[in-house]
PAMARMAR-225698 format. One record per residue (C-alpha): x, y, z negated; residue number from 1. Coordinates in nm, 2 decimals, decimal comma, m for minus. Layout:
+--------+--------+--------+-----+
:      u :      v :      w :   k :
+--------+--------+--------+-----+
:      X :      Y :      Z : NUM :
...
+--------+--------+--------+-----+
***
This chain:
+--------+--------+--------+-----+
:      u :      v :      w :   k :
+--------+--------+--------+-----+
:   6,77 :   5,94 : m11,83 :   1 :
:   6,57 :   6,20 : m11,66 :   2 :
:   6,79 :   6,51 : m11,56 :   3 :
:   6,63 :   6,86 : m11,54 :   4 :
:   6,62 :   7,08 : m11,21 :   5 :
:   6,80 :   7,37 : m11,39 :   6 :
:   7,09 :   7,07 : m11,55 :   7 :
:   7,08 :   6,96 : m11,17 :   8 :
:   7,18 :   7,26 : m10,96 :   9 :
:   7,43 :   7,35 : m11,20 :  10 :
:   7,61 :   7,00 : m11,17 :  11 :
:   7,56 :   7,08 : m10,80 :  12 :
:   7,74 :   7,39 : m10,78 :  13 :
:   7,97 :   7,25 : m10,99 :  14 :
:   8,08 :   6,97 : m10,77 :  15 :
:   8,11 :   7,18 : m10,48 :  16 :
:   8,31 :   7,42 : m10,65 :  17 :
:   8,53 :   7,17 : m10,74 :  18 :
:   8,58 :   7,02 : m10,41 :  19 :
:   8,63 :   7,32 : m10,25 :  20 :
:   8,89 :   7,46 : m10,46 :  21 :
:   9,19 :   7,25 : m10,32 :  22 :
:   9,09 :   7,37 :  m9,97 :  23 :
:   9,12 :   7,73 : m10,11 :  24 :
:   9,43 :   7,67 : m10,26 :  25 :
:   9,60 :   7,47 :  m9,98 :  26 :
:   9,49 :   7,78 :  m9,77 :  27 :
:   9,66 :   8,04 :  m9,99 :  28 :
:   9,91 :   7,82 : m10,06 :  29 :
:  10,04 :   7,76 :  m9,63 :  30 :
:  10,01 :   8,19 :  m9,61 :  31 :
:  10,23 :   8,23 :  m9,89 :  32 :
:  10,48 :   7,95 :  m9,81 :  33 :
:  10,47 :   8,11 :  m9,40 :  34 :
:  10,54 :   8,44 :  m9,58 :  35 :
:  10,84 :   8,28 :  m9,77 :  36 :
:  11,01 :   8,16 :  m9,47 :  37 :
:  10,97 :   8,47 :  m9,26 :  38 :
:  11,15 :   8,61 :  m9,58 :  39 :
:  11,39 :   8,36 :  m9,56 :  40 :
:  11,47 :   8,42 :  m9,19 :  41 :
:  11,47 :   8,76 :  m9,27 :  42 :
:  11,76 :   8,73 :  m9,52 :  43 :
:  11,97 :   8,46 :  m9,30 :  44 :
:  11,93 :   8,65 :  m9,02 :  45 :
:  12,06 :   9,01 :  m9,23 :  46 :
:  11,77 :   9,18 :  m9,16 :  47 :
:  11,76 :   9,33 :  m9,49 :  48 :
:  11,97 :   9,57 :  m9,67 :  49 :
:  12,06 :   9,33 : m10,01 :  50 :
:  12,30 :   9,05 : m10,02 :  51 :
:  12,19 :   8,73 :  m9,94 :  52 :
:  12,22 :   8,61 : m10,30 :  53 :
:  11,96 :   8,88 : m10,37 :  54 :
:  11,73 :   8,84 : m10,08 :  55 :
:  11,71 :   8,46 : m10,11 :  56 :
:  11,62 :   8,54 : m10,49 :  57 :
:  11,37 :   8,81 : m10,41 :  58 :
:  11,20 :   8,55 : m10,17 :  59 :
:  11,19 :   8,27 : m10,42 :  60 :
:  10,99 :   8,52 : m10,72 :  61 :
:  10,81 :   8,69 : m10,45 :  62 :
:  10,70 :   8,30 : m10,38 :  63 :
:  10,65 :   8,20 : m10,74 :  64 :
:  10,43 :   8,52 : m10,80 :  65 :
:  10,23 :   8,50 : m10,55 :  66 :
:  10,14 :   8,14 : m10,64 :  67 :
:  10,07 :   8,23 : m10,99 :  68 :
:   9,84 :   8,52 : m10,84 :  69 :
:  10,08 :   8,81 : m10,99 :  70 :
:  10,17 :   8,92 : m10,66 :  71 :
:   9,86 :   8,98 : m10,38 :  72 :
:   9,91 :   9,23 : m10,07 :  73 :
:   9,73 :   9,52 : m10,03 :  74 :
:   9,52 :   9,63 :  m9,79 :  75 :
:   9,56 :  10,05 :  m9,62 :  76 :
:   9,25 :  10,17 :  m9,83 :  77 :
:   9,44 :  10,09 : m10,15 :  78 :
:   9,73 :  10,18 : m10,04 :  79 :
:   9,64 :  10,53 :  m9,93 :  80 :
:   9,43 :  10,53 : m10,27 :  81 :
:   9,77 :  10,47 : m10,44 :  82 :
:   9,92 :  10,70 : m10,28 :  83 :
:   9,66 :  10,98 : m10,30 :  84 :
:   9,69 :  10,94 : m10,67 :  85 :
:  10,10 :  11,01 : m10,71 :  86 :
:   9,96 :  11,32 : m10,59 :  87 :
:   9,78 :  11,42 : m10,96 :  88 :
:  10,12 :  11,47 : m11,07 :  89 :
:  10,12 :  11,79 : m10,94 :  90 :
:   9,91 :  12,11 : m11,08 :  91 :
:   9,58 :  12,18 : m10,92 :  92 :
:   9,62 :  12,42 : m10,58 :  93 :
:   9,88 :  12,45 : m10,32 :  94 :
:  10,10 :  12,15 : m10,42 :  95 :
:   9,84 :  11,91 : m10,47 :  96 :
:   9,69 :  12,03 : m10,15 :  97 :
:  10,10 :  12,00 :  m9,94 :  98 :
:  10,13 :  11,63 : m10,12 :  99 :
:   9,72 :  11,51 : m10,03 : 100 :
:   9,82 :  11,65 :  m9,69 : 101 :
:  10,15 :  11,47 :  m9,64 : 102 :
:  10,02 :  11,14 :  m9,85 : 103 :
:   9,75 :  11,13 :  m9,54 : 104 :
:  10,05 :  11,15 :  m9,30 : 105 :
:  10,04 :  11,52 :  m9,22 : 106 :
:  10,39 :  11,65 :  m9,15 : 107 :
:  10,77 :  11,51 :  m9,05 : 108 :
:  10,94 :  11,25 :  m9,22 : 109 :
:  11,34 :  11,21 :  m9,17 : 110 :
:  11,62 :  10,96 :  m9,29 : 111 :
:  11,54 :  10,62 :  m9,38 : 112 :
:  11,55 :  10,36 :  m9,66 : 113 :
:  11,85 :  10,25 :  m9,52 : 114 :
:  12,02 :  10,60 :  m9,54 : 115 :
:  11,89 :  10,64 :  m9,90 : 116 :
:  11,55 :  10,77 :  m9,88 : 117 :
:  11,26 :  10,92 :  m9,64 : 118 :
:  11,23 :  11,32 :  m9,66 : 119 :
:  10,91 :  11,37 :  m9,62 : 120 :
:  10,82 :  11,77 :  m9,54 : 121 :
:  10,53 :  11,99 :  m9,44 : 122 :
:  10,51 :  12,34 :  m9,37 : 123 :
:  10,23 :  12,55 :  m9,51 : 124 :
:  10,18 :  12,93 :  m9,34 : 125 :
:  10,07 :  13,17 :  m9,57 : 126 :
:  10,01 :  13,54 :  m9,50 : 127 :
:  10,17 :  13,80 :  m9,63 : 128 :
:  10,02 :  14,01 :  m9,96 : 129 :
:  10,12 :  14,36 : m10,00 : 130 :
+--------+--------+--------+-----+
***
C-alpha cells in the first residue's frame, strides 16, 4: 500500500505529538505538585491566615484545578491589564485618572490583608477656581 507525502507528514506530526505530550504533562504536572507542597508547608507551618482544615483544602482544589487546566498563574502584564480594567468602573475624568494612577502603583498603601484590607490612597492637587 503506497502512502501519500501529504498522509505521511501528517502521521508524522502525529506521532511526535503524541510522544511528546507525556513529557509536557509530567512537566506541568512536577510544577504543580512542587506548588502543592510549598502550600502544604505553608499551612503546617501557619503561614497563612485560615485554619488548617481550610488551608489543607484550599491546596488540594488549587491542585485538582490546576491539573484539569482551570487554574493557570498569571503573568504582571495580565495582571496589571486586570487591574487597569477595575478601573472602568469609574466615570470618565479625575477618578479614572486617581484609580489608573494608583492601579500602576502611584501612591501609599496602608494596613494589610491580615488587618482586614490594604488602603490604598493618592493625593491629587488641584488649583483653586474663583
Amino acid at each position: 500500500m503506497k502512502i501519500k507525502p501529504f498522509t505521511r507528514h501528517c502521521l508524522a506530526g502525529l506521532t511526535a505529538a503524541l510522544l511528546l505530550a507525556p513529557a509536557a504533562y509530567a512537566e506541568s504536572n512536577s510544577a504543580a505538585m512542587a506548588t502543592y507542597k510549598q502550600d502544604v508547608a505553608d499551612c503546617n507551618a501557619g503561614r497563612t491566615n485560615q485554619s488548617l482544615h481550610d488551608c489543607l483544602y484550599e491546596a488540594r482544589s488549587a491542585l485538582r484545578d490546576t491539573r484539569n487546566g482551570r487554574l493557570q498563574s498569571e503573568d504582571q502584564h495580565s495582571l496589571m491589564e486586570n487591574e487597569l480594567a477595575r478601573c472602568q468602573v469609574h466615570p470618565p475624568g479625575d477618578e479614572r485618572v486617581a484609580c489608573e494612577r494608583m492601579a500602576r502603583g502611584e501612591g501609599t498603601v496602608s494596613g494589610s490583608v491580615e488587618a482586614g484590607g490594604d488602603l490604598k490612597q493618592i493625593i491629587t492637587v488641584k488649583p483653586a477656581t474663583d
